[in-house]
N, C-alpha and C positions, 0 to 999 in steps of 0.2 A: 471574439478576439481570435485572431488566426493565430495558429502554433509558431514557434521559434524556428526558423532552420536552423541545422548544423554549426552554420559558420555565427550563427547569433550567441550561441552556448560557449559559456568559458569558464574555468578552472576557477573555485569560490563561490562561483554561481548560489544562492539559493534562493529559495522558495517557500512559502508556508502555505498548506491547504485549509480548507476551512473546516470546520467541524462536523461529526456527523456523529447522531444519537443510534446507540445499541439497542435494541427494541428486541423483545420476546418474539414477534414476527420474524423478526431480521434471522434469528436464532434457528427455528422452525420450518424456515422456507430453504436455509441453508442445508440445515438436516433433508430434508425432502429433495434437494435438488443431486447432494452426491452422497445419502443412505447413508449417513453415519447421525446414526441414532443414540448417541454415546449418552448413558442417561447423566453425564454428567454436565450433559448440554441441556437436555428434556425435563429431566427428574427433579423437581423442585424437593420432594423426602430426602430422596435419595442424595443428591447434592449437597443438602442442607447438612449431611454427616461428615462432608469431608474436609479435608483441610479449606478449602476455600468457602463454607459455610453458604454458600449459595450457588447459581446454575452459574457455570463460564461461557462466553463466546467461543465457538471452534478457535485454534489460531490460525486458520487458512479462511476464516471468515473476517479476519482482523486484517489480514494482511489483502484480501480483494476489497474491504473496504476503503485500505488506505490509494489501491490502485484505482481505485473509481474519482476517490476523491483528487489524485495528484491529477485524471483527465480532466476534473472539474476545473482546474486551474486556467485551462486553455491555450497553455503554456508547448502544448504537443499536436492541438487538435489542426486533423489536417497533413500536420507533418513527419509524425512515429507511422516508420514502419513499422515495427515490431519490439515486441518487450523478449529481446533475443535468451537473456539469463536473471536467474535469481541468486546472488551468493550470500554463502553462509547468516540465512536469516535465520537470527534468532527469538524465540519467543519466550521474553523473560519474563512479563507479567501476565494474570488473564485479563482480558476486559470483560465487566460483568452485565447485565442486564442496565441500562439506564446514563453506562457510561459514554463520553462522548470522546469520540478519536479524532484527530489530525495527525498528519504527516507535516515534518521538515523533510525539506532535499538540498543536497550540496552537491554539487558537479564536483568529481573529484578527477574524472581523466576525462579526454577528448580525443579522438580518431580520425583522422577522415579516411574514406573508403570510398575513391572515386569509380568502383568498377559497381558499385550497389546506386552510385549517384548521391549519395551522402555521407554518413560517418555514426560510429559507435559513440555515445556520450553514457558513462559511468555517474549514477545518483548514489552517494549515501542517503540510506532513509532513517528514519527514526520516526516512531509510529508512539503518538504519545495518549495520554488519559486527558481529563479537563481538569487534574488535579496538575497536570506538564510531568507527569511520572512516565517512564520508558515503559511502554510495553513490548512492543517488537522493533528489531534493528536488522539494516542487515543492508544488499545494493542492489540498484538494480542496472542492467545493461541492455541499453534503448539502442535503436537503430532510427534514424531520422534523417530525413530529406536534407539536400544541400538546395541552397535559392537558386532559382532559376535563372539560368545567363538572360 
């Protein structure tokens, strides 16, 4: 499916991504790739003492999963220049080993930017469990093609 231009995106807009399972790998490859060995990521002893009683997902590993899967959508592919800002995300719950995340997105502003050849479009996200419990919130500011004359 080819992405949206600019002028396709409006105000209400949303979207839902599909699903995507937390796996011990997913965990482990994330640690390895940017060295945060937190053993409350690693440590199954060690985790199992603390308030969360078992290992959490980074939250920067919840939050590129949810960016992988909002690409999955097809809804961009093609047409996102750039994922220009991330604002005020926050990470209210952990996702644990086993749990399954999707994103919602709501187009909440719209820009155009004729000197880039398209325009800024604003998503609220909401990054949820497979129980529909919030885990991470927060927007993001895409940069996107306008259609070609």
């Amino acid at each position: 499916m080819p992405g949206l231009y600019f002028e396709e995106f409006f105000v209400g807009q949303k979207v839902v991504t599909v699903g995507r399972t937390v796996s011990e790998a997913d965990i482990f490859t994330f640690a390895g790739l940017t060295g945060d060995f937190n053993e409350i990521h690693t440590n199954a002893a060690f985790a199992s003492k603390t308030q969360f009683g078992q290992r959490i997902a980074h939250g920067l590993l919840g939050l590129s999963l949810a960016t992988g899967l909002i690409m999955r959508t097809g809804f961009l592919e093609g047409t996102v220049l750039a994922f220009r800002e991330i604002n005020e995300w926050r990470f209210v719950k952990p996702f644990y080993i086993g749990d399954t995340v999707y994103a919602e997105l709501e187009i909440t502003e719209t820009k155009a930017l004729p000197r880039i050849g398209g325009g800024s479009i604003i998503a609220a996200i909401v990054v949820k469990n497979q129980n529909d419990e919030i885990c991470q919130r927060g927007s993001l500011n895409l940069l996107v093609l306008s259609k070609p004359e």
